[in-house]
N, C-alpha and C positions, 0 to 999 in steps of 0.2 A: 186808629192809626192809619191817615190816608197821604202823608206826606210824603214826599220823596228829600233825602239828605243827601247832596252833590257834596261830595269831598274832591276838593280840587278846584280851582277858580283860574287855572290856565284858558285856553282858547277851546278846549275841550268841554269842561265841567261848568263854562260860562254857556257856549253854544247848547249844551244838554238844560241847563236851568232856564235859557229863554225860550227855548222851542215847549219844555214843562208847561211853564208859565204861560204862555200866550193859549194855550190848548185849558186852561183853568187848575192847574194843578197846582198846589201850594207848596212852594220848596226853598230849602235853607241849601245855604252853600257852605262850605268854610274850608279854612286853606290855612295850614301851619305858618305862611310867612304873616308877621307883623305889618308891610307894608308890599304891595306888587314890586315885583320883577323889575327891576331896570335895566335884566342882562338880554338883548335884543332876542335869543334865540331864534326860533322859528321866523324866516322869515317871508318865505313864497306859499302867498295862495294863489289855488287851482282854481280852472274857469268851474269844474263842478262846485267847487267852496264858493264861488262867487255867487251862482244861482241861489246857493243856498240862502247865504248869505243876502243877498238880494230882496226876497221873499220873507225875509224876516224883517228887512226896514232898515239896516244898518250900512249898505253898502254906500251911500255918499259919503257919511264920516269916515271910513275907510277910506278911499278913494284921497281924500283932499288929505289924507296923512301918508301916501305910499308913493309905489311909482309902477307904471306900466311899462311892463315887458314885453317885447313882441316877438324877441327869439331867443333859442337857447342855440349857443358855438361849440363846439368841440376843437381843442385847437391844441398842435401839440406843441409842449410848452418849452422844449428844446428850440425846434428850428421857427415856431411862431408863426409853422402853416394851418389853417384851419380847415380842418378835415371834414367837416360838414356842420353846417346852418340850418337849424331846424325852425322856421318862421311857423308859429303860434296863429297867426290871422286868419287863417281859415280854417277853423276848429268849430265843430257845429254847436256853436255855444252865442248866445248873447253876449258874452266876456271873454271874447279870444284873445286873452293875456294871459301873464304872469301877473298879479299883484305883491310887490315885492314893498313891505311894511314890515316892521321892526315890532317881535309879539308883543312886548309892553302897549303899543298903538292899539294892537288890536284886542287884547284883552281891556283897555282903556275903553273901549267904544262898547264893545259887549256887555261889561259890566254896567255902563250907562243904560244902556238895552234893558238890561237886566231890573235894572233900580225901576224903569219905566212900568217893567210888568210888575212892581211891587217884591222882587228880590232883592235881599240884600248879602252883602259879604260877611260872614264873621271871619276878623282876621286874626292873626295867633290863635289859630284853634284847632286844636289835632285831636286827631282819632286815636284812641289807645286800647279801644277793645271794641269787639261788637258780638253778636250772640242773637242768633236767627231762631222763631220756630212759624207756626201757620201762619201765625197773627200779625207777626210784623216783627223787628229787628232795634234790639237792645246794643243802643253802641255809649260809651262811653267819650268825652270829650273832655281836654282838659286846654283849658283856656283863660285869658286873661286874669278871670274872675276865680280860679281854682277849675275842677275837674267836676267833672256831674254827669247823672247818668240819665239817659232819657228814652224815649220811646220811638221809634219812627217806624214808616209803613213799608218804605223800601229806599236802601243806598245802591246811587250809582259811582262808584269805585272813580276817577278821573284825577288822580294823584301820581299822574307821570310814571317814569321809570323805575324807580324807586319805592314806587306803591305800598303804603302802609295797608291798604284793602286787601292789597293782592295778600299781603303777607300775614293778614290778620284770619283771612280763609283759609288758609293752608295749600293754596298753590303759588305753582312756580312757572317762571319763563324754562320755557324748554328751545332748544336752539341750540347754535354753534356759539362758545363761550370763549375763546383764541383774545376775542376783543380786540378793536381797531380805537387806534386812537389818533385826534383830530386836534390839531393848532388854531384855535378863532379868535378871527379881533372884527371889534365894531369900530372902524376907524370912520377919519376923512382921508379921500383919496385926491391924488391928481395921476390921470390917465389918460392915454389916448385910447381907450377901451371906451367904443359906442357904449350910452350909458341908456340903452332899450335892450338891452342884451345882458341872459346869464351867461357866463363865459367860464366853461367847465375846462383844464388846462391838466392833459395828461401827459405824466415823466412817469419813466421805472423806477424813480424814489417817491412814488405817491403822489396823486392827485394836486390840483387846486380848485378852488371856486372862488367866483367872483358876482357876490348880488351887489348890483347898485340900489340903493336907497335911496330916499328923496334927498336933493340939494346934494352936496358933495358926499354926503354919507354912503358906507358902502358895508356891505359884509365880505371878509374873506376868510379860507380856511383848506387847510391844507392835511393831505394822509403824511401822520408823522411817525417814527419810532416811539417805545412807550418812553416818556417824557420823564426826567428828575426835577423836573421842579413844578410846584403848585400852576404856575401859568407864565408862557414864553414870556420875553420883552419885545417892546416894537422893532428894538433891533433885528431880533430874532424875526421875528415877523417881516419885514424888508426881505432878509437875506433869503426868507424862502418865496417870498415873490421875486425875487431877483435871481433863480435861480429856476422857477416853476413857470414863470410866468413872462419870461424874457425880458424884463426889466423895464414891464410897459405901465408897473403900478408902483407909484409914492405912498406910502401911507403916513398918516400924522394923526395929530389929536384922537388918540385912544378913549375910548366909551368902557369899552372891556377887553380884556384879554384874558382868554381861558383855555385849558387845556381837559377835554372830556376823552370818554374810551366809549366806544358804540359797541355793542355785541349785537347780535341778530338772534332774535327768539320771539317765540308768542307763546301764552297760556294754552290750556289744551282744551278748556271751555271757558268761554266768555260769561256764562249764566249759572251764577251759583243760587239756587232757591227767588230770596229778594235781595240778592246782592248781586249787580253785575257791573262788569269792565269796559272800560272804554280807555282809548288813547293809546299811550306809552304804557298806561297800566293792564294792558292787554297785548302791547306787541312792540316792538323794539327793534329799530335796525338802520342804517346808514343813512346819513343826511343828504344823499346824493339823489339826485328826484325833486327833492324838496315833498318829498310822501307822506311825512310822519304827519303832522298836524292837521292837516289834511285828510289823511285817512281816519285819524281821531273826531273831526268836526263829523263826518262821514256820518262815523260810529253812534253819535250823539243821536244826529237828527235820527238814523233809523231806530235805533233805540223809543226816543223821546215819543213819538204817538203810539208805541205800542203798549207802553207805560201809561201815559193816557189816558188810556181805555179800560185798563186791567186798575189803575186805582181809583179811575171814575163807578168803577163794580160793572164796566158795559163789555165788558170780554172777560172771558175764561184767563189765568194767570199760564196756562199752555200757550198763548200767543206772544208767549214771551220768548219759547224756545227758538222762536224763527230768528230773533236777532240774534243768536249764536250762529244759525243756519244760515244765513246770508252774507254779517259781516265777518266768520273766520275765515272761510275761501280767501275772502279778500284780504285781510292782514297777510296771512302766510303767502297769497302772490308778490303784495309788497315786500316781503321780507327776502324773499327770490330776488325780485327783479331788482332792489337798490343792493344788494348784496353782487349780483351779479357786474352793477354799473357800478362799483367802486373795484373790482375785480379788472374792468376794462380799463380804469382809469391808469392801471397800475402795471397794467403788461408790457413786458418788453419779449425782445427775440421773436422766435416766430408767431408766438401770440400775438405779439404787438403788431408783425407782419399783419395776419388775420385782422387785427381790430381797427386797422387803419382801412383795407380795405373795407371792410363792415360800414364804417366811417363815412369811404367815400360815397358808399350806395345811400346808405342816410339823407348824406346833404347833396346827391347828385338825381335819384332818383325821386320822381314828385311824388308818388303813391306810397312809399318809404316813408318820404318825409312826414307825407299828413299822418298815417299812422302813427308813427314814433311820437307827433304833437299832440294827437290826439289819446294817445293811450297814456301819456306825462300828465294832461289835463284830466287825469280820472274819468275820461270820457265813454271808456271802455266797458266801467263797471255798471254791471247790472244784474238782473237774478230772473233769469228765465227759468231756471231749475226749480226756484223756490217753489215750495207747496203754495206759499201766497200768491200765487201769478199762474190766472187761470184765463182762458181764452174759452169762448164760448160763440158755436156758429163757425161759421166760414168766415177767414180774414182774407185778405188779398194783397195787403201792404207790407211794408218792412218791418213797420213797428211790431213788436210783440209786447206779450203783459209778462212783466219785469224788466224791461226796457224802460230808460228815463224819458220823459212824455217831453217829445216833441213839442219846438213854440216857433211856429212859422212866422213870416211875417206878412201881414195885410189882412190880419183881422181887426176888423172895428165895434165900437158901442152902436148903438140903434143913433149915436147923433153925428155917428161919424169918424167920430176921433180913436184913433189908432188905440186897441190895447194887447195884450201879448199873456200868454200862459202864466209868464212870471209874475206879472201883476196878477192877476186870478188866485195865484196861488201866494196872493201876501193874505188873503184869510185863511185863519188859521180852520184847519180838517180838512176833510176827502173836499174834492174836485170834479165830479161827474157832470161830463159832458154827452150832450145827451142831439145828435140828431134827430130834430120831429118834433115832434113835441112831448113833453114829459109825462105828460098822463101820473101818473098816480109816483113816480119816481122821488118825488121831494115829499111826499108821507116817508115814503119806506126809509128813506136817507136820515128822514129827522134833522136832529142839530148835528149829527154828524161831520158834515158838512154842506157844502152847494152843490145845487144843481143848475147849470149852466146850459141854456138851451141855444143851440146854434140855430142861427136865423131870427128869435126873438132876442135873447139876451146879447148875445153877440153876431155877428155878422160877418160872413164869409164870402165875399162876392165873388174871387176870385178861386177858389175852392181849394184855399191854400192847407186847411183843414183834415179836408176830405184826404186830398193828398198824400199827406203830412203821415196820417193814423191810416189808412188803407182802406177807409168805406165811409158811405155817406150818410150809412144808414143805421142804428143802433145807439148802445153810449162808450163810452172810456170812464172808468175808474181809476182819479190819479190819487196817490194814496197823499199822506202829506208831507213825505218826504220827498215827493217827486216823481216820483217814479210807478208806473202802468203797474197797476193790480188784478183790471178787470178788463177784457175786451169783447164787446158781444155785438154779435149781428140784430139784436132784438133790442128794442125798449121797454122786454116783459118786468114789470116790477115784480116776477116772482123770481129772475136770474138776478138783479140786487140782491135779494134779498136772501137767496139759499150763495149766495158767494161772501155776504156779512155775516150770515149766522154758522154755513159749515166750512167756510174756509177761516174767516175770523176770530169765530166762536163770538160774534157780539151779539148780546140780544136785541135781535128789534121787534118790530110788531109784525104782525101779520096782516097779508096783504087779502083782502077784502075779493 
């Protein structure tokens, strides 16, 4: 039983099934609806989802289905002054946007993804029991065809909010439970609202937002009282942009209109045996950010090559704990931080005094600003603390190991032609880069992954590299999520190799 069973086929449990599969791992998906999603949900990825994304091969079809954003506005939706402009373009990111696509699109393109690596969808097919011991994980499915019980090696939970995983383990979202609740429509608009811009519009009756989507399409959605009826009408919908928004948005031809309640909570461990959490089915909290799907995609990729490994039999099933240990910090910061920005949306009197000036320093001050853009673009997260992120030697740079690996620009092929980290890292495993020459490094690495030698395989004339990482001399371990594992001043193949075998627990050979 060496399979992995994704339950869930949102943007989550697709991103966890293709990063699986591209690494060799054989995996089923399946997802209680009969047919995808048509309700737009989620609709803002982060320049860190874009990388990811990127390196997986999927980000043109993206791209030619969405729209880029280059700034997010705060603007208060009484007098229709805008408090601060948070321009997005100089985020250290190859993708300093927003990509604002509509999630059906994007789980449209993934599961294309997906089919490529040889996944498929079972659709109407739900989980209705599951029962773990050493060996592997007894769950029951009952689907089209009737119900039946089968075998698998390990479930990754990825079944949104409402999680039948979570609730088939026996835990619970723990959090504040008050619940907010949010008015949405996927309309078409006509506005005089620049349409490269999120335009978040704070009144003392709740919030608004506004994503523009491709062509006239737009998402908006407003903090409402708890609502009587299943979902507003566009009328309804008008009247609180016309009141939130200063009556700068028409809306028409409705796609959906729905009325949801947000609570803020996350589970208290991510890692049950061989069942774990990802997405909403792990953490929960206001759409303001645009964090949640995002933080879920996060969740996946760290997740996915640590699984990998552990049902390839090439690591200890203990390297499993580290994805609780890296990605719960991080849900519960999100769950803070968009809890706190729907808090601000919402103040009035002297808070509101306070948030306005907070406001102006934002969008008046420049260091402010790139911060604020850069911490909205996940650009923040990293895991220096992790037991996985080991430095070794003397460094000299900024970079550290748990840090996302830098991708300068003005590295080239031996023929010349420009190539960048992120292409590097569209083959799938580790990433070692290796100043000097490799000597015995790509024994020790195996299939693991590549070994990337600066100056033969790649080219760094202008020592953007060197720079970039803080020495010119040693290698970088970038793992295959992205992100700095190893940094060492040596190209000893025995620091590989005691940082795969005791910091990974992976077996490899010994070094000669």
């Amino acid at each position: 039983m060496d399979g992995v069973l994704v339950v869930g086929a949102g943007p989550v449990g697709l991103t966890a099934a293709c990063q699986l599969a591209r690494l060799g791992i054989t995996v089923r998906v399946v997802d209680a609806l009969a047919t995808p999603t048509t309700e737009s949900r989620a609709v803002g990825v982060h320049a860190r989802s874009l990388e990811m994304l990127a390196a997986l091969g999927v980000l043109p079809a993206l791209e030619a289905r969405g729209r880029r954003i280059g700034v997010l506005a705060m603007t208060d939706g009484r007098s229709g002054d805008t408090r601060a402009r948070i321009p997005v373009g100089d985020i250290a990111s190859r993708h300093p946007y927003v990509l604002d696509i509509p999630q059906p699109d994007t789980e449209a393109v993934l599961a294309d993804r997906a089919a490529e690596l040889g996944v498929a969808v079972e659709r109407g097919t739900r989980l209705t029991a599951l029962a773990q011991d050493g060996e592997g994980v007894t769950v029951t499915l009952a689907g089209p065809e009737g119900e039946r019980t089968e075998q698998v090696g390990w479930v990754v939970g990825a079944d949104g909010g409402h999680s039948t995983t979570r609730h088939l383990l026996g835990t619970h979202l723990e959090g504040a439970f008050h619940g907010q609740h949010f008015a949405m429509a996927d309309v078409d608009v006509d506005t005089s609202l620049t349409r490269d811009t999120i335009w978040m519009f704070t009144h003392p009756e709740g919030m608004g937002i506004h994503f523009p989507l491709a062509g006239d399409r737009a998402r908006v959605m407003f903090l409402v009282e708890e609502p009587t009826a299943d979902a507003p009408t566009l009328a309804e919908i008008q009247s609180l942009a016309d009141a939130r928004m200063g009556g700068r948005l028409r809306v028409r031809d409705p796609r959906w209109l729905a009325y949801f309640e947000v609570h803020h909570a996350q589970v208290p461990q991510y890692r049950h045996g061989r069942v774990l959490l990802a997405g909403d089915a792990a953490h929960i909290h206001s759409p303001a950010g645009a964090q949640g799907m995002n933080t879920g995609m996060q969740d996946a990729a760290n997740l996915a090559w640590k699984l990998a490994l552990v049902v390839h039999g090439r690591a200890d099933a203990r390297l499993l704990d580290s994805y609780h240990d890296e990605r719960h910090p991080v849900g519960a910061a999100v769950v803070r931080k968009t809890t706190l920005l729907t808090d601000v949306g919402t103040a009035s009197g002297p808070a509101g005094t306070i948030r306005d000036v907070a406001l102006f320093l934002v969008g008046h001050v420049r260091r402010v600003s790139d911060a604020a853009a850069t911490q909205m673009a996940e650009l923040t997260i990293g895991y220096r603390d992790s037991a996985l992120s080991v430095r070794h030697g003397r460094h000299h740079g900024d970079v550290r190991a748990g840090d996302h690996a830098p991708d300068p620009d003005g590295l080239q092929r031996p023929d010349g032609t420009p190539v960048t980290i992120e292409e590097l890292q569209a083959t799938p495993g580790f990433l070692l880069l290796v100043h000097g020459g490799p000597g015995a490094l790509a024994t020790t690495l195996g299939d693991l992954g590549t070994v990337v030698a600066i100056g033969r395989d790649v080219l760094d004339p202008e020592g953007a590299l060197a720079r970039a990482y803080g020495n010119r001399d040693g290698m970088v371990l970038v793992r295959p999520d992205g992100y700095v594992g190893l940094v060492a001043d040596t190209t000893d193949p025995h620091v590989l190799r005691r940082y795969l075998a005791d910091t990974l627990g992976v077996a490899v050979p010994a070094v000669a």
